[in-house]
PASEBA-1860 file (N, C-alpha, C; in nm, 3 decimals):
! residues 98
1> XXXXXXXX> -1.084/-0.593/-0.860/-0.971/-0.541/-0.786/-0.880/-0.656/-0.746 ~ -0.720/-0.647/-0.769/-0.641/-0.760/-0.752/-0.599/-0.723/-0.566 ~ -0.592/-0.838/-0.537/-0.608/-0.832/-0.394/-0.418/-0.929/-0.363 ~ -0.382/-0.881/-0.265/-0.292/-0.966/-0.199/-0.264/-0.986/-0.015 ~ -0.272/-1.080/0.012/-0.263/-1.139/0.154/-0.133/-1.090/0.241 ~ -0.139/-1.029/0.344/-0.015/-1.009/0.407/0.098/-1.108/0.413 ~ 0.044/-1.216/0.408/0.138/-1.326/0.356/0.206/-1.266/0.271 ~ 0.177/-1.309/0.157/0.213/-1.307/-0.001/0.311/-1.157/-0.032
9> XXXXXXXX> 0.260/-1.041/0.039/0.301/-0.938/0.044/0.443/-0.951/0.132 ~ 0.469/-1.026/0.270/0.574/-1.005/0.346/0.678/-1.094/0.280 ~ 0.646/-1.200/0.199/0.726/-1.334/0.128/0.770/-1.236/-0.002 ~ 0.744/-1.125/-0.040/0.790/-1.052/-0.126/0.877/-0.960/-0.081 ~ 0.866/-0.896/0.024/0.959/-0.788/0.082/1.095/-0.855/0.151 ~ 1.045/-0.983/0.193/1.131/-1.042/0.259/1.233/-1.127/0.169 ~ 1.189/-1.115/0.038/1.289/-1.173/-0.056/1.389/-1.097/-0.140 ~ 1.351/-0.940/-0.110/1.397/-0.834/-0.172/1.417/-0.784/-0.290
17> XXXXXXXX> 1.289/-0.847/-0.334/1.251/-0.799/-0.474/1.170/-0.693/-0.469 ~ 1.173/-0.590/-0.594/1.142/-0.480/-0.603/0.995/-0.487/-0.602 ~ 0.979/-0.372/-0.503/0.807/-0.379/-0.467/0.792/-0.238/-0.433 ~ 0.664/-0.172/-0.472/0.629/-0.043/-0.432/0.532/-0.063/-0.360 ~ 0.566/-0.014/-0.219/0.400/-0.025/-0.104/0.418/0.129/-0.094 ~ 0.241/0.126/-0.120/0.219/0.264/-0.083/0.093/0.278/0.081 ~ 0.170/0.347/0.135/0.047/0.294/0.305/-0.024/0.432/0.301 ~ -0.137/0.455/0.329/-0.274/0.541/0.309/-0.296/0.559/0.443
25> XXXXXXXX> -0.249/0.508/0.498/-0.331/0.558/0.654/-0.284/0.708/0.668 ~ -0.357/0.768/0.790/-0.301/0.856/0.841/-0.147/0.880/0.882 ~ -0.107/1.023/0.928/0.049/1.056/0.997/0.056/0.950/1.110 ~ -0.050/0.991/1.206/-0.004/0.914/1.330/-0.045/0.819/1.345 ~ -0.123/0.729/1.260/-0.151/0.617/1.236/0.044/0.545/1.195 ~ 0.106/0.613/1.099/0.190/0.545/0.998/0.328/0.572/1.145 ~ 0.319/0.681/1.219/0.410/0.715/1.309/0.398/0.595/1.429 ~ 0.274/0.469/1.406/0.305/0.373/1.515/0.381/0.272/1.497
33> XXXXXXXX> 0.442/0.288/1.316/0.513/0.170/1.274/0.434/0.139/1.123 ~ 0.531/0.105/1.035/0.513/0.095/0.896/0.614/0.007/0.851 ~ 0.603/-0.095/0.681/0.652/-0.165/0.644/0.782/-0.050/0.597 ~ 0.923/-0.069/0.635/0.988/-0.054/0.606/1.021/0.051/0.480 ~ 0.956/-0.033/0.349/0.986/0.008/0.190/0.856/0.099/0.186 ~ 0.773/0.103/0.228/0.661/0.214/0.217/0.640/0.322/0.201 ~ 0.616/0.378/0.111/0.546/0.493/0.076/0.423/0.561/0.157 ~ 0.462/0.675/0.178/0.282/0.738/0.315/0.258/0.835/0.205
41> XXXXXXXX> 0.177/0.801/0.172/0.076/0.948/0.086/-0.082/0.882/0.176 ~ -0.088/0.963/0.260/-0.261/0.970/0.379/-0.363/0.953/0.172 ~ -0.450/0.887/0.247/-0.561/0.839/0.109/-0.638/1.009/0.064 ~ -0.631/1.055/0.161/-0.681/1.238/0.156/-0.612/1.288/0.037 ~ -0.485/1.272/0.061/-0.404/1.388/-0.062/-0.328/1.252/-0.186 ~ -0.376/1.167/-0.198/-0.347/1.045/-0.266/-0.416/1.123/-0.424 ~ -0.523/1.185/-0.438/-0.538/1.246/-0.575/-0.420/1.369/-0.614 ~ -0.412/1.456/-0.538/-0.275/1.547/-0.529/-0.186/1.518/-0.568
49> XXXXXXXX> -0.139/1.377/-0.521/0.005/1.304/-0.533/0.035/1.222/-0.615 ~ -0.091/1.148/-0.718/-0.078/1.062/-0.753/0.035/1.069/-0.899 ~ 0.055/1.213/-0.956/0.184/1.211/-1.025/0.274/1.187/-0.995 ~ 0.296/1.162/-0.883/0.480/1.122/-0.830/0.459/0.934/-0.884 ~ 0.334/0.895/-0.852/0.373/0.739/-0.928/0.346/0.734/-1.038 ~ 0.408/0.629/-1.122/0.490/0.555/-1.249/0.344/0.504/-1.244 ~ 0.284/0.446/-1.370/0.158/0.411/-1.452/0.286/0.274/-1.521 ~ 0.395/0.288/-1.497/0.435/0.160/-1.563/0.458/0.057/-1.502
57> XXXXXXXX> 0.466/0.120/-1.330/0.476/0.024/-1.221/0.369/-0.064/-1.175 ~ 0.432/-0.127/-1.102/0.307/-0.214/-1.015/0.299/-0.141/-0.832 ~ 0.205/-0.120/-0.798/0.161/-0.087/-0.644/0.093/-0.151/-0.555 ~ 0.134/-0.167/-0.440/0.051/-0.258/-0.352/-0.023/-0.150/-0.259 ~ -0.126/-0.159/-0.214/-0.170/-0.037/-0.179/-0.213/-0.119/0.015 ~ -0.181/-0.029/0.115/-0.174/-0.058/0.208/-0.238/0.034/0.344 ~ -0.317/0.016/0.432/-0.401/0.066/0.506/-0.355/-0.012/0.653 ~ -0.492/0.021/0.786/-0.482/-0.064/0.902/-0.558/-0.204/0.888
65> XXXXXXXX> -0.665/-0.198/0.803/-0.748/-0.351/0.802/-0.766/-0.351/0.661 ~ -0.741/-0.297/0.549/-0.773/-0.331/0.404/-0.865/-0.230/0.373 ~ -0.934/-0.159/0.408/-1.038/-0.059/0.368/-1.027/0.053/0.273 ~ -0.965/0.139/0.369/-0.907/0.260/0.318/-0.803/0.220/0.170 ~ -0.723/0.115/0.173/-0.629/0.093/0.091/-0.745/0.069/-0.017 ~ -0.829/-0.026/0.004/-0.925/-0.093/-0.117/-0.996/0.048/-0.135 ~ -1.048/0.128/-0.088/-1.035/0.279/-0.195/-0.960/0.305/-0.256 ~ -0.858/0.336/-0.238/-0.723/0.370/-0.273/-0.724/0.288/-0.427
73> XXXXXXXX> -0.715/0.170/-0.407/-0.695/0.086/-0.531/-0.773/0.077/-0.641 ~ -0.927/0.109/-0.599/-1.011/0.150/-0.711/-1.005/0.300/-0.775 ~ -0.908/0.346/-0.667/-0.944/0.526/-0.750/-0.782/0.527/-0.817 ~ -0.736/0.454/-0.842/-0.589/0.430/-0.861/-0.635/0.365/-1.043 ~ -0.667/0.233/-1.006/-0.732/0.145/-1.145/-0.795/0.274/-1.221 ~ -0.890/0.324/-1.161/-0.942/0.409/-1.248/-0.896/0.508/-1.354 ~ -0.777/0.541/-1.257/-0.688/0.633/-1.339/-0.567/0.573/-1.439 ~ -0.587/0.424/-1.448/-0.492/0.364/-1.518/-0.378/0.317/-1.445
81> XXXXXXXX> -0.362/0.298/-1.338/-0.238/0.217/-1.279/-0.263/0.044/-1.236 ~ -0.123/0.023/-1.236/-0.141/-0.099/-1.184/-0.142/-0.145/-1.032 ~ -0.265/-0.190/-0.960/-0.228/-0.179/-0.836/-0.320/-0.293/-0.728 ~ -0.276/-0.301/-0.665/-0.344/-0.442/-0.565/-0.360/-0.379/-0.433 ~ -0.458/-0.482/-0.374/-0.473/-0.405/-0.209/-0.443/-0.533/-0.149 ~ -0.401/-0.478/-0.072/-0.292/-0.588/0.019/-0.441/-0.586/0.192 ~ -0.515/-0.749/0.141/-0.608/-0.743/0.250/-0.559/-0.759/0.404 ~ -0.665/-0.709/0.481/-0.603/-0.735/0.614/-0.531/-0.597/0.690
89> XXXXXXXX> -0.497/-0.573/0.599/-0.347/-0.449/0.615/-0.253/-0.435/0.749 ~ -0.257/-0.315/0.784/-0.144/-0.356/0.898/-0.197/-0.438/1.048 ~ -0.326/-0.449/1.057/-0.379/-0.507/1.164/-0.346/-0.686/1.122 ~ -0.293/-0.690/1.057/-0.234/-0.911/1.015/-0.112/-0.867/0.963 ~ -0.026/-0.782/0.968/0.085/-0.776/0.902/0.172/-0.842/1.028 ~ 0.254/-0.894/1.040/0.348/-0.955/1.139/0.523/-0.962/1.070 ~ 0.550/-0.920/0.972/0.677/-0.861/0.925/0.730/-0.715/1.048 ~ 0.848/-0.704/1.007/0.923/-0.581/1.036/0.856/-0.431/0.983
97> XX> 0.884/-0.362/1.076/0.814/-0.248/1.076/0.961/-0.116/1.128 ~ 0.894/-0.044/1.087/0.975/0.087/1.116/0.902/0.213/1.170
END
């Protein structure tokens, strides 16, 4: 599983290059504040949804401490996408939030 550091992840958003974050947490988890460019599909209905994403893209997959997302990213790989879990998740994120 390709992994990326909240670092590495905020030095990308913050440069404004094209990036797809997708955040897995819960509603009212994501309603305390979220990266900006983020995507909320809750990790629950993430099989449901997963046709709305591109298999040609790249995804960073995003949670509160890395957990939930690092599910996310193996049931993602599995199905053929390209995708990384962004460790740490929003509990070390220190970027802008919405």
């Amino acid at each position: 599983m390709k992994t990326m550091t909240t670092e590495e992840v905020q030095k990308i958003v913050e440069s404004n290059q094209a990036i797809h974050l997708i955040d897995v947490r819960e509603t009212d988890e994501v309603a305390a504040g979220k990266i900006p460019s983020a995507i909320h599909i809750p990790l629950g209905l993430l099989e449901f949804r997963m046709h709305e994403l591109d298999k040609s893209s790249e995804y960073i997959m995003v949670c509160r401490s890395g957990g939930r997302s690092g599910q996310a990213t193996r049931f993602l790989e599995d199905q053929g996408y390209n995708v990384t879990n962004m460790d740490g998740g929003m509990l070390d994120w220190n970027g802008e939030t919405n």
